[in-house]
N, C-alpha and C positions, 0 to 999 in steps of 0.2 A: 811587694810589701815594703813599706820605709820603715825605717827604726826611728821612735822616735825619745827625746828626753823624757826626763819625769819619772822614769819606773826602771825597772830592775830584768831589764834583756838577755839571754842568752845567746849565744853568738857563732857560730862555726868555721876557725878557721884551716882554712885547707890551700896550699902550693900558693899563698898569697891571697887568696878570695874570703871575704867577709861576707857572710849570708847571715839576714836577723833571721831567726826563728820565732819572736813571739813581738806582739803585737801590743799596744797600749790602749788604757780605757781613759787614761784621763793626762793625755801627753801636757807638755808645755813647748817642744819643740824639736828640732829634727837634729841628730846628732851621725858623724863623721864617722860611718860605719862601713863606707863601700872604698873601694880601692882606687883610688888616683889614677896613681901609675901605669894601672891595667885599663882604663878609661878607653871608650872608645871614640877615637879620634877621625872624622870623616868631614868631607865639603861635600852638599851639596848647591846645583846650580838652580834659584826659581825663575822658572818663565815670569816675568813682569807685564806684559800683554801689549808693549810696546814698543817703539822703534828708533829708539832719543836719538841714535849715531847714525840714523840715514843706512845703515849696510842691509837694510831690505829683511831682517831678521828680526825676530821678535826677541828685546833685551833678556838676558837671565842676568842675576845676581849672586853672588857666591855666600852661601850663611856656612862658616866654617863651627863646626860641632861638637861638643867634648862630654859626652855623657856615661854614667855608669853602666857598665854592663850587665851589672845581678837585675835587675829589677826586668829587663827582658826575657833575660835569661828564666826568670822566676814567673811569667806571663803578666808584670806589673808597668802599668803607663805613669810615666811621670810629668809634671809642669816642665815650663822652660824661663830662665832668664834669658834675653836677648838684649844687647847692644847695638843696634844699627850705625854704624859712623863711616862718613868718608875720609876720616884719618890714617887708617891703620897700616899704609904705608906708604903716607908724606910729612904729616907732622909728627903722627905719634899719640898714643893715650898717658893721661895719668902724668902727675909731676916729673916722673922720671922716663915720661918721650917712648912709653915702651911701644915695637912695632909685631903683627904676627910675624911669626916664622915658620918655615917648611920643610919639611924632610926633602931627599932627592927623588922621591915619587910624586912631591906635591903636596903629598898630607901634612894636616896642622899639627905643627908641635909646640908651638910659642903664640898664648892669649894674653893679650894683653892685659892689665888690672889683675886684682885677686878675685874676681865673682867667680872663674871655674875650680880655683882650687881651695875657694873656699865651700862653693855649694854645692859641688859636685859629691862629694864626698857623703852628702848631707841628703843626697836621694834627687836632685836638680840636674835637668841638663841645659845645660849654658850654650849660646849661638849667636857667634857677630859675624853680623852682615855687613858686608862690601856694600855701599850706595851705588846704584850704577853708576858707571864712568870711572871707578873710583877700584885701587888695587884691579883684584881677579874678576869685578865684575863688568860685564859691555853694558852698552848705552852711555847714556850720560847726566850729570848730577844740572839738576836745574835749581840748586840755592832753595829750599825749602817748598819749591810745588812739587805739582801730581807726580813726576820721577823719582824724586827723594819721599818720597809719602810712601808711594807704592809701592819702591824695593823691598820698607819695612811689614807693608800690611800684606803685601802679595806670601812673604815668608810665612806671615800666621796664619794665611787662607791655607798653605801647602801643610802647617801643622793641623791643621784639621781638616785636609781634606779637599779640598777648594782650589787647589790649584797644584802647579807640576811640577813636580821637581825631576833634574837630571842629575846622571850621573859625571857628568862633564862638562864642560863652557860651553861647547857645541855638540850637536849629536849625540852619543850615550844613548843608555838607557833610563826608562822611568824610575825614579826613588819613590817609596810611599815611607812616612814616617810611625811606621809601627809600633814604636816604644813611646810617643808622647800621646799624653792625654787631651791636648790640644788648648788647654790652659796657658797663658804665658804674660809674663811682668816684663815692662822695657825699663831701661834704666840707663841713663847717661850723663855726660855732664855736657855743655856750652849745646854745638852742632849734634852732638848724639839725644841731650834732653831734649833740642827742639825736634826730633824727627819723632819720639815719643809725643811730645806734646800732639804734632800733625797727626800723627796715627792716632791715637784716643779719642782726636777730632773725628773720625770715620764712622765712629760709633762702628767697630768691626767685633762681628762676634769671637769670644776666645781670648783676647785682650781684659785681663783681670786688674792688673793693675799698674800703673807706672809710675817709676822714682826721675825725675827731670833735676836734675843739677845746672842752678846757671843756665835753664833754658830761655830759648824766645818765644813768646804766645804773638808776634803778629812781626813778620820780618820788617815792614814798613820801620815800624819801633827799634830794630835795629841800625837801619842805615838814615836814618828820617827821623825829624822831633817836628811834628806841627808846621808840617812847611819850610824847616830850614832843614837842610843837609850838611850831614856829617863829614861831606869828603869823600867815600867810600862808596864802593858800588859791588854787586854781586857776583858781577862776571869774574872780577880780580878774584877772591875767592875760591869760583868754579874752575878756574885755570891752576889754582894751587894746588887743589884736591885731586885733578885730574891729571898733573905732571907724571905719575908714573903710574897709569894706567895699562891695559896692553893696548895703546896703541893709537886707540879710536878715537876719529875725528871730530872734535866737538865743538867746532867754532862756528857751526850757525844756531847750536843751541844757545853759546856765550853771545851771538848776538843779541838775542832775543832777549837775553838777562841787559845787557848793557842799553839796547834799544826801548823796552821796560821801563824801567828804573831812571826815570826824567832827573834831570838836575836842577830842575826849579823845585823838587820837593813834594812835587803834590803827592796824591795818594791814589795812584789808575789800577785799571786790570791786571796788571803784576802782582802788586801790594795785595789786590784782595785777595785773590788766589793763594795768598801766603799768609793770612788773618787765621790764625783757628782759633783765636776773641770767638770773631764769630758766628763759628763753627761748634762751641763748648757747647751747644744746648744738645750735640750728638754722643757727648763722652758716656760710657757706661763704667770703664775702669776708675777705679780708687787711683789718688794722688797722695802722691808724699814727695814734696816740693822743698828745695832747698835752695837758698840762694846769699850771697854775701848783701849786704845793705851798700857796701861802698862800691859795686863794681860798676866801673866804668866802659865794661866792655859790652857787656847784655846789660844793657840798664837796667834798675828793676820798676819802672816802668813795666817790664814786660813779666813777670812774676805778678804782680799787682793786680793789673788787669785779667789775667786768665786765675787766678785766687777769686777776686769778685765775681767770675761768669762762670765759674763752677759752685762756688756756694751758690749763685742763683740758680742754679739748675741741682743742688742736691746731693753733692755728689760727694763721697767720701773723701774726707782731704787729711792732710798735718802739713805742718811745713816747719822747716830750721830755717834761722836767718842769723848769720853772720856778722862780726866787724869786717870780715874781708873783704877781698874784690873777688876775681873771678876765681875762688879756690876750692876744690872739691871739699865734703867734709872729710873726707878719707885723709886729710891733708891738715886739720885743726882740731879735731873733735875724734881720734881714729877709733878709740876702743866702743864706746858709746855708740858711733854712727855703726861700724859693721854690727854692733847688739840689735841696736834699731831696727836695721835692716835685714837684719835676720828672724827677728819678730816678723818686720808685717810682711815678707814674703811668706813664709811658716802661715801667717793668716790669709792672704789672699789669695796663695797657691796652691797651698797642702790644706789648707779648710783647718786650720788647728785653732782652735779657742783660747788664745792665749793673752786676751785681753785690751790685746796694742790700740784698737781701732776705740777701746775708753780710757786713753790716757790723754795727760792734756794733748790740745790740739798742736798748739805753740809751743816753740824751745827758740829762746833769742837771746842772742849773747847780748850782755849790758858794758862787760868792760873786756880785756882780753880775759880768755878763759874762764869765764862768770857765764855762766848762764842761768836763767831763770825761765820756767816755764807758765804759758798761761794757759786759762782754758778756750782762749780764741784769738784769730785773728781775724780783723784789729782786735785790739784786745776791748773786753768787757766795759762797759760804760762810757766808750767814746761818742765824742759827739760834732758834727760837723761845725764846727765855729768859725765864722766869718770876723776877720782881724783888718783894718785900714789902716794908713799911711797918714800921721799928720806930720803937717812942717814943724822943724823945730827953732830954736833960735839960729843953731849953723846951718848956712846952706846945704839943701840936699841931705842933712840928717834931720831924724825925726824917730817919732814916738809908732809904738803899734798898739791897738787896741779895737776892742770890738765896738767904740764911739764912734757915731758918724764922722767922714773927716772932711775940709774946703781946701780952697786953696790948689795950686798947680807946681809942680816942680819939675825939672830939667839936665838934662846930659848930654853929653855928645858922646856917637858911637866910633871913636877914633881909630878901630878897625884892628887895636894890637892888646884889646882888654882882655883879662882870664879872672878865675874868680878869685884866686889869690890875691892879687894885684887891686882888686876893687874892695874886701874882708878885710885886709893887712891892718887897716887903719880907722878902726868902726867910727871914731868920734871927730873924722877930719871929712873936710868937705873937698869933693872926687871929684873933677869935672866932667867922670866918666861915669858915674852910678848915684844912684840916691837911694840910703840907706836908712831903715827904721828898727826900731828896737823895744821889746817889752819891757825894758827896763829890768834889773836885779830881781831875781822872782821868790821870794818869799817860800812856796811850796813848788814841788815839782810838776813839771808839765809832759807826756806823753805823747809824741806825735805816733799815730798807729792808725799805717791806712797809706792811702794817695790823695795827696793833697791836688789844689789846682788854682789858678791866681787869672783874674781879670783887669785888664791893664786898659785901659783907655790913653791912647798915646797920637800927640800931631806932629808928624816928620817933617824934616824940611826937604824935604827930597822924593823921589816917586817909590823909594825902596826902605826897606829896615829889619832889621836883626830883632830879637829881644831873647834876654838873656833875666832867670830870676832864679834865685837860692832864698832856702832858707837855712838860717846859719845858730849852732847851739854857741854862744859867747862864754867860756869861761875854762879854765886851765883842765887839762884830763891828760890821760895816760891813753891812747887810741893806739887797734892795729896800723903797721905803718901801711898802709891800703894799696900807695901808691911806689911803694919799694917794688923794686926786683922779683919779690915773692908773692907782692901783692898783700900781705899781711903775714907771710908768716917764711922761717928760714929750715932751709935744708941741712940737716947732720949726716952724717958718717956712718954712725950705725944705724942695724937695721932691728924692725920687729919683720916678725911672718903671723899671715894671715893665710891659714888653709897647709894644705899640702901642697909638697915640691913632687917633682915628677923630671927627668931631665929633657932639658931646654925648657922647663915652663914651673919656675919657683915662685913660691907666694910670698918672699921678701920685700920689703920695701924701707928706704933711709924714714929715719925716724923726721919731724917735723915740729917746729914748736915756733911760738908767737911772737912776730917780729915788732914791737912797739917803738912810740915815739910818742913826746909829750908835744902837747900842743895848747896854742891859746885859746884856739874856737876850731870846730869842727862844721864840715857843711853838711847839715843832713838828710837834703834835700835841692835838686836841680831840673828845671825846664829849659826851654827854647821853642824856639818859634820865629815863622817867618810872615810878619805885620799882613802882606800881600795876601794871606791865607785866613783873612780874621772873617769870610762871610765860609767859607767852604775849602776843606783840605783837600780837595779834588779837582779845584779851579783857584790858581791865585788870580786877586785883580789887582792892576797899576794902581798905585796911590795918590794921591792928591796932596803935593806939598800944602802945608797951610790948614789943612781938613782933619778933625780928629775921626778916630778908630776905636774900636773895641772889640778885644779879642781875648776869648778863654782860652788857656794851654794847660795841660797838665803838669805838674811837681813828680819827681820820683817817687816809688812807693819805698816805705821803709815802717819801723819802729824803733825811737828811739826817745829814753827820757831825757829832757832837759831839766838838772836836778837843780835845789836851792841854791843861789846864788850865782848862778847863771843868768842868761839871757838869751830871747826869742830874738831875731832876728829875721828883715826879710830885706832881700840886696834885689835890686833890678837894675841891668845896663844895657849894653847894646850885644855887640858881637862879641861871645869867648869864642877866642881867637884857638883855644886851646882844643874844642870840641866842634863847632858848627863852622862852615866858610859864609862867608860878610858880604852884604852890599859892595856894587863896584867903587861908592862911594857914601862912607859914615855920617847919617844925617843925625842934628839934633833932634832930640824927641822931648815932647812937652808933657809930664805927664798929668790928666785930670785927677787928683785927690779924691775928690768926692765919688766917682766911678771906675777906681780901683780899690783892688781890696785882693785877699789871700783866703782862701776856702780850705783849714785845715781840720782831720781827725782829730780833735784833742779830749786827752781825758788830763782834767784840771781846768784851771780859769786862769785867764790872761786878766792883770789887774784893769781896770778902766780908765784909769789914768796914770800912766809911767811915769818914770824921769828916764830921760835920755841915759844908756849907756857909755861910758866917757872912760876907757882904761886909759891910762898913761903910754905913748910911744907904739909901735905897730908889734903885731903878736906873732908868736911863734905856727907855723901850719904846715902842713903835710906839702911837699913840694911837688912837681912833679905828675904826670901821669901815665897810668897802667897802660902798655902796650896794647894793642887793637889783635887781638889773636881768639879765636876761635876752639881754641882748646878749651 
């Protein structure tokens, strides 16, 4: 039986044990009525049905477990929150790096985050899973495929049934999981949302609902934008996660990742195996999606797209969106986010009627700690507006508007540009970018959604970069995104969330808004590699001399651009700061009249601007967020 808020309980306590006695007719929520402390703490091992490490054995995975004991005790089944991550002892969870820990028998005494000691209590029993290759469990982590899928889904087959658990790494005997109901919500942030994401993709039965933090819907999107690459590749990753493993040998799996994962960018049999884009039309579970608009580490590109192919398919959603980068909300927003999320677990897991799932859909921060909620995202009365480039009196600057536009303009991509560098100086002519502007905007503009920009460009060379922003012009007080914190700073003291229990306290340093004033804000970034403009699966050699045309995606975001601002759209060659460049930086010619910018907007772009023109180059966020996976 759970106790739940709203009503007037009686209660029995006895040598430390909480037992409800009476039941509710018209709860609102689930309240901290079972014993921590007393919690029972157990690992088991799931068969995975696989073989990742070559040692001839079929992988198990380790879901370490922390649930109340009255509700067994009392012959009552409960849900489960789970976290699957291959962090939890190489990098660490949560802002303060936390890692499990073990008594001298092995058992868990130290969970990472506050979801056990705060839901536990609360009638939930909590279970993070080792990824295979990863901590206590064998096999080995393949960077977002069937390995890292199925550590997580294999656990929620063995929660209801479906599959085996042991008592040990090896050998043992069989576990059945007798006290869960076989119900279960994931939840993570960076690497733990996306293996949520993967999983919901299985359409697996028992999977109710799941909260993605700064997750990826398509790994391509992470290491890959449209044909140009990031740098960065999976295997490096796989070797991180897997450094203190017990043991197992996993370098012909990290072949495969590195063998994979081409450096021309395309998008092969790797990549799609790691799409659950487009896998969404299998998801059954509810999302509650949260992601910062400025990170630069899971672009939200990858938020954006997996939002669009679950509203096409139906599918119960919310989502927070942030000034941050990659920063849990636990971390900006604390008392609100745990309320949240203690609502719609309370509704997707315990069945309670507590209204969450008709509150608005949207909460999106507009300045540091402002937020405003809509009842959709994008939000209500947006409309896809197609904006053009005209030439203006200075080279390479110009006007933007939904008017047809002629004429051709030009840059060279001289292999050391960033968007800083090319932004600084809206009204001066770049040899490196060509820049347009909606001119001072009278009423405010709303971009809400994922934009997308078609470029028609003639290289002088067989290769080429393309790089496009769009930029809000005008002075603000912004998260500092790209600081240390990513948007926000760490204190001294703490608050507690849940119950402490020894070695596993629900403390945590408080956290508050780390800002910076700025002169223009970017809020919104593509890339793309020219060679890719027929097919992201095959690039072709280019033709110096010959124009192109090629669509790429903008990041997804919501943000207004208020009175007295200005719309911006920058296009250059190689940022030097996020993609690697041509062996050698060609001019690119670009066609006027067949390019243009395809943005979500709610408001109207005037028709005819005057050039934006501030005095001297502007203040902007320097700097960028570390590549890390947290």
């Amino acid at each position: 039986m759970r106790v739940l808020r709203g009503f007037c309980a009686a209660v029995v306590v006895a040598a430390g044990l909480v037992v409800p006695v009476q039941a509710a007719s018209a709860a609102t929520g689930t309240d901290p009525v079972y014993d921590f402390a007393g919690a029972v703490r157990e690992t088991v091992w799931v068969d995975i049905g696989r073989d990742g490490d070559g040692d001839g054995r079929s992988d198990r995975v380790a879901a370490d477990i922390v649930r109340p004991k009255e509700p067994a005790a009392q012959g009552t089944k409960i849900p489960v929150i789970m976290d699957a991550s291959p962090y939890y002892s190489s990098v660490g969870r949560g802002n303060e790096s936390e890692f499990k820990t073990y008594d001298q028998q092995g058992r868990p005494v130290g969970f990472p985050l506050f979801y056990d000691n705060y839901f536990v209590p609360r009638g939930y029993a909590v279970v993070l899973v080792d990824l295979a290759g990863t901590n206590r469990s064998t096999g080995c982590v393949d960077v977002g495929g069937t390995s890292d899928v199925q550590s997580a889904k294999k656990v929620i087959d063995w929660l209801n049934g479906r599959a085996t658990g042991y008592s040990a790494k090896s050998g043992g005997s069989q576990v059945t999981p007798g006290w869960a109901n076989g119900s279960v919500g994931m939840i993570g942030k960076s690497y733990d949302g996306t293996i949520a994401n993967g999983v919901a993709a299985t359409g697996v039965d028992g999977l109710k609902t799941i909260v993605p933090i700064s997750g990826i819907s398509s790994w391509y999107d992470y290491y890959r934008s449209d044909g140009a690459s990031f740098g960065f590749d999976p295997d490096g990753l796989a070797e991180t996660v897997e450094a203190r493993n017990g043991g197992q040998d996993c370098s012909a799996e990290n072949g495969k990742l590195a063998q994979g994962a081409t450096a021309n960018g395309d998008y092969g049999p790797l990549w799609a195996e790691r799409d659950y884009v487009k896998q969404a039309k299998n998801v059954k579970a509810s999302v509650f999606l949260s992601h910062g608009v400025n990170d630069l580490n899971v672009k939200t590109i990858n938020f954006g797209q997996w939002w669009d192919a679950l509203a096409a398919n139906g599918v119960p959603r919310k989502i927070w969106l942030a000034q941050t980068g990659h920063v849990d909300p636990f971390d900006y927003r604390r008392a609100q986010w745990v309320d949240t999320l203690h609502q719609w677990f309370d509704h997707y897991l315990m069945g309670i009627d507590n209204g969450i799932e008709k509150q608005p859909m949207a909460t999106v921060e507009r300045q540091p700690d402002q937020w405003a909620d809509q009842s959709s995202y994008p939000a209500a009365g947006v409309s896809a507006t197609t904006l053009r480039p005209h030439a203006g009196a200075t080279a390479g600057v110009g006007t933007l508007s939904p008017s047809a536009a002629s004429g051709t303009a030009s840059f060279t991509d001289n292999l050391r540009g960033t968007e800083n560098g090319w932004a600084a100086n809206p009204a001066a002519t770049s040899a490196n970018r060509v820049l347009y502007s909606t001119g001072t905007l009278s009423s405010s503009l709303q971009v809400s959604g994922t934009s997308s920009i078609t470029v028609t460009a003639t290289p002088s060379t067989s290769s080429a970069r393309l790089s496009a922003m769009l930029v809000d012009y005008g002075s603000a007080t912004i998260r500092n995104y790209a600081g240390p914190g990513e948007g926000i700073k760490t204190g001294t003291s703490e608050t507690c969330w849940g119950e402490n229990a020894p070695g596993d306290d629900a403390c945590y340093k408080v956290t508050s808004a780390d800002t910076t004033k700025v002169g223009y804000t970017v809020i919104s970034r593509g890339w793309a590699d020219l060679a890719n403009y027929q097919s992201l699966s095959q690039e072709q050699p280019l033709t110096p001399g010959r124009p192109y045309t090629m669509t790429f995606r903008l990041a997804s975001t919501d943000h207004v651009v208020p009175p007295g601002h200005s719309l911006a759209l920058i296009i250059g060659g190689t940022d030097t700061d996020v993609i690697t460049g041509p062996s050698k930086g060609p001019k690119l010619t670009l066609d006027l009249a067949k390019t243009s910018v395809q943005v979500p907007l709610v408001g109207t772009v005037p028709a005819a601007p005057r050039t934006y023109a501030p005095s001297g180059p502007l203040a902007h966020v320097d700097g960028r967020a570390p590549l890390d996976l947290r």
